[in-house]
C-alpha positions as CSV (number, residue, x, y, z in Angstrom):
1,X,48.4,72.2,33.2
2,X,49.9,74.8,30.9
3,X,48.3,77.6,29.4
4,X,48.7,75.7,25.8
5,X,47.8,72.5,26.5
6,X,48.8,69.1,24.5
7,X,45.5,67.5,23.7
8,X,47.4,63.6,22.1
9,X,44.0,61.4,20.8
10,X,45.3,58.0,19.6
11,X,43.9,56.5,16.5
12,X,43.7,53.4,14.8
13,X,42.8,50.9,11.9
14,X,39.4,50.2,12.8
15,X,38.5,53.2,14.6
16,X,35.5,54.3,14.8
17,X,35.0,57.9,13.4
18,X,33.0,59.6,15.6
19,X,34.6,58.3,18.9
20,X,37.7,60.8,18.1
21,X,36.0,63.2,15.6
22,X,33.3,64.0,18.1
23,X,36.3,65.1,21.2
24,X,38.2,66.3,18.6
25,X,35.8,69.0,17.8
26,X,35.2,69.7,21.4
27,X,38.2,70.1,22.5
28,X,40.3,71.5,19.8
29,X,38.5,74.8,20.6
30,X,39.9,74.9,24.2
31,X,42.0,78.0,24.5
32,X,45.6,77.7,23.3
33,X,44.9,73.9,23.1
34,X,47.7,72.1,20.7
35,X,46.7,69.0,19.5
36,X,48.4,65.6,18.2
37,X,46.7,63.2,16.3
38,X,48.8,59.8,16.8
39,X,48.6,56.6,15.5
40,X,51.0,53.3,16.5
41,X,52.7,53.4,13.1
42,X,52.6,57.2,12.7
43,X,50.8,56.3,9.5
44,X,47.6,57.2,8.5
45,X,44.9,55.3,9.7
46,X,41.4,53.2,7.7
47,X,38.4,53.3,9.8
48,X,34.8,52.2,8.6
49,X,36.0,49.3,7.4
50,X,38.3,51.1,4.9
51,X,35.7,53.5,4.0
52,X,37.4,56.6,5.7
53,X,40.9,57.3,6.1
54,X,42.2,60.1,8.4
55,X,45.9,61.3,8.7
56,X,48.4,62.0,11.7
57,X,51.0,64.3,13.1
58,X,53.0,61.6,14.3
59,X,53.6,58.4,15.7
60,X,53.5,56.9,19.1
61,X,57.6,56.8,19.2
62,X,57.5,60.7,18.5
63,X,55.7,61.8,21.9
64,X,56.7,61.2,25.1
65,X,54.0,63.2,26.9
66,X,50.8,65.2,26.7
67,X,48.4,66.8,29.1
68,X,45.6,65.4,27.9
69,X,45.3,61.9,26.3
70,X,42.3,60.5,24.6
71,X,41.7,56.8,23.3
72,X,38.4,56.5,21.0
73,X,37.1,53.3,20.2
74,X,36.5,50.8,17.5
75,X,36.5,47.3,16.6
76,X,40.3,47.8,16.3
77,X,40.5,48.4,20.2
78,X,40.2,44.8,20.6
79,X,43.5,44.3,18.6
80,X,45.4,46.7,20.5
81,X,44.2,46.1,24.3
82,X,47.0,43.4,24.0
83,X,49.8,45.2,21.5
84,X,52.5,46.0,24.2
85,X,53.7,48.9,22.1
86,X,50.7,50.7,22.8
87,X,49.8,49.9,26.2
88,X,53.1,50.7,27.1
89,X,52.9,54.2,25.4
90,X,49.2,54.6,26.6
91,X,50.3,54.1,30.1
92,X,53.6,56.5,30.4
93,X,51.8,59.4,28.5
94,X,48.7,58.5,31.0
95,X,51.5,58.8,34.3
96,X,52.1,62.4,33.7
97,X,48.7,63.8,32.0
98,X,46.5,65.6,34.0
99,X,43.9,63.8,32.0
100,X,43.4,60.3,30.3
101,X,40.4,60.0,28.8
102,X,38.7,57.0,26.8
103,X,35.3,56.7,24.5
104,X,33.4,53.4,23.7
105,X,35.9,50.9,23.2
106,X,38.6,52.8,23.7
107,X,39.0,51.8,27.7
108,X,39.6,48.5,26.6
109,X,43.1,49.7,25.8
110,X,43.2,51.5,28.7
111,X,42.3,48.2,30.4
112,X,44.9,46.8,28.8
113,X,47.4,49.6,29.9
114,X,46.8,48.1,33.7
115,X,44.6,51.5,34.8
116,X,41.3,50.1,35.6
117,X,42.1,47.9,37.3
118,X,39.6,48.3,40.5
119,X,38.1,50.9,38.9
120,X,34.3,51.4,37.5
121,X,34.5,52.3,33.9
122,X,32.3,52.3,31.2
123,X,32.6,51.3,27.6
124,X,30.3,50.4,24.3
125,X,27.6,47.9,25.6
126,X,28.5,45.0,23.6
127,X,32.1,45.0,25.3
128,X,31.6,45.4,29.2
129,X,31.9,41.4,29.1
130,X,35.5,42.2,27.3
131,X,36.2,45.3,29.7
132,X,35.5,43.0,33.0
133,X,39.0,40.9,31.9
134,X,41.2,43.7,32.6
135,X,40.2,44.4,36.2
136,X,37.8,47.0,35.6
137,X,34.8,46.8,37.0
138,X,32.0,47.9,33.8
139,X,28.9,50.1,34.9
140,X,25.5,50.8,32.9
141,X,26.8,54.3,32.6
142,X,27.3,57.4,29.9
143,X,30.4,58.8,31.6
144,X,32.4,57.6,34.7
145,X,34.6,60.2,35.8
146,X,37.8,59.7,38.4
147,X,40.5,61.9,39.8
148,X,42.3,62.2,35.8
149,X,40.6,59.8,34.5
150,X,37.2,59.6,32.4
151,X,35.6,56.6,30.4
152,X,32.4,57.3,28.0
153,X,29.9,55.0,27.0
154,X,29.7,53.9,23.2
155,X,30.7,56.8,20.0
156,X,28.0,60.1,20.7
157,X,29.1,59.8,24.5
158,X,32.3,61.0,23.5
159,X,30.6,64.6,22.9
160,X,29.3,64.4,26.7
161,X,32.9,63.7,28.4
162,X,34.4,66.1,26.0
163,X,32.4,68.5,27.0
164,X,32.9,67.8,31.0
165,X,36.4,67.4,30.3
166,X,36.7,71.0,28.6
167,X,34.9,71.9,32.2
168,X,37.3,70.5,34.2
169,X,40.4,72.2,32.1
170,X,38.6,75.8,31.4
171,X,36.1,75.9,33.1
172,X,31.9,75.5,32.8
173,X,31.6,78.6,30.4
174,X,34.4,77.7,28.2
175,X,32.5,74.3,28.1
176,X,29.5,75.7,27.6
177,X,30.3,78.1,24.7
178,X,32.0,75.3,23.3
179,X,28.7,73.4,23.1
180,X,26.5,76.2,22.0
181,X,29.6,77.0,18.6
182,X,29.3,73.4,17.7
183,X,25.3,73.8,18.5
184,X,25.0,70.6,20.6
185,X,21.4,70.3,21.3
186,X,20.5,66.4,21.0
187,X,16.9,65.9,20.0
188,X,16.8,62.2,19.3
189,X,13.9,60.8,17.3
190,X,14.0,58.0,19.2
191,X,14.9,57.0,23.0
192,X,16.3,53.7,22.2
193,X,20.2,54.4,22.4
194,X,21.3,52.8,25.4
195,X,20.4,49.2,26.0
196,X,18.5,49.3,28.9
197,X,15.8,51.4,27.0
198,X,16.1,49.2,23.6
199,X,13.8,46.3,23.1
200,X,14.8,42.8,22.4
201,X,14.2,43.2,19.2
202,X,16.0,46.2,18.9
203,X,19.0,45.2,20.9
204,X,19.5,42.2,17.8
205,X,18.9,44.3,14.9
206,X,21.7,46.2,16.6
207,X,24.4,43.7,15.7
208,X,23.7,43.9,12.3
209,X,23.9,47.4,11.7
């Protein structure tokens, strides 16, 4: 990898925010790191149901390759696991990165790309049922990490396998500086966010929310 890195994180409509803002602030403070923020039109994108709208650097037609490539998540995953346009850019940036990295719903179009296949990956809970129809084999699991290639569980996991992934590239006190600037301490209130520790009643108030 070089010593400036290209970081590419693909964005959406219907993105979720915190599946890319989350990495983004992670990883943007890797030394020399040079990031692209890309979206499929090279427009800006409308996530939160139109309630937040980020802008890009380019569009998937302007770069042809990165070192690292990430793919948050959102409801508009599920659009774009089948848009050729994308899969096909997803999987040539993905053939020459030294990373491709995914967060929620965001392996779905890495699913969809054809490199799962085979492979345990993780996802958002509500879409491992989704995740199975690409060849990928879903796991009950925050992070699954392979030879250049890492899927995170659903939105705040992103923050974990940001953090691993700025390991892997710089090294554990890099990562770890990284996490004490951005003062990532999680103290949850509650130990109900994955769905094996949620109740019932707390897994369908979840859908609604």
């Amino acid at each position: 990898m070089r010593e400036a890195p290209v970081i590419a994180f693909l964005i959406f409509d219907g993105l979720t925010p915190l599946d890319f803002v989350g990495p983004f602030e992670v990883l943007s403070r890797l030394p020399g790191a040079h990031t692209r923020v890309v979206s499929p039109t090279g427009m800006a994108i409308s996530a939160s149901g139109d309630k937040l709208g980020i802008a890009v650097d380019c569009g998937i037609a302007d770069l042809d390759a990165a070192d690292i490539l990430v793919v948050p998540g959102g409801p508009g995953a599920r659009i774009l696991m089948h848009d050729a346009a994308t899969t096909d850019w997803v999987r040539k940036i993905a053939a020459t990165a030294a990373w491709t990295a995914s967060v929620c719903t965001g392996s779905l179009i890495l699913g969809g790309a054809g490199l799962l296949g085979g492979c345990e990956a993780t996802t958002h809970w509500s879409a491992r049922d989704l995740l199975a129809t690409t060849g990928a084999i879903p796991v009950a699991r925050r992070i699954v990490e392979h030879p250049r290639l890492i899927t995170a569980a659903g939105v705040s996991s992103g923050i974990d396998m940001a953090l691993l992934l700025a390991a892997r590239v710089a090294g554990e006190d890099i990562a770890k500086a990284i996490q004490l600037r951005i003062e990532y301490d999680p103290q949850p209130p509650f130990d109900s966010g994955s769905l094996e520790k949620a109740s019932a009643e707390i897994r369908a108030l979840a859908a609604s929310v």
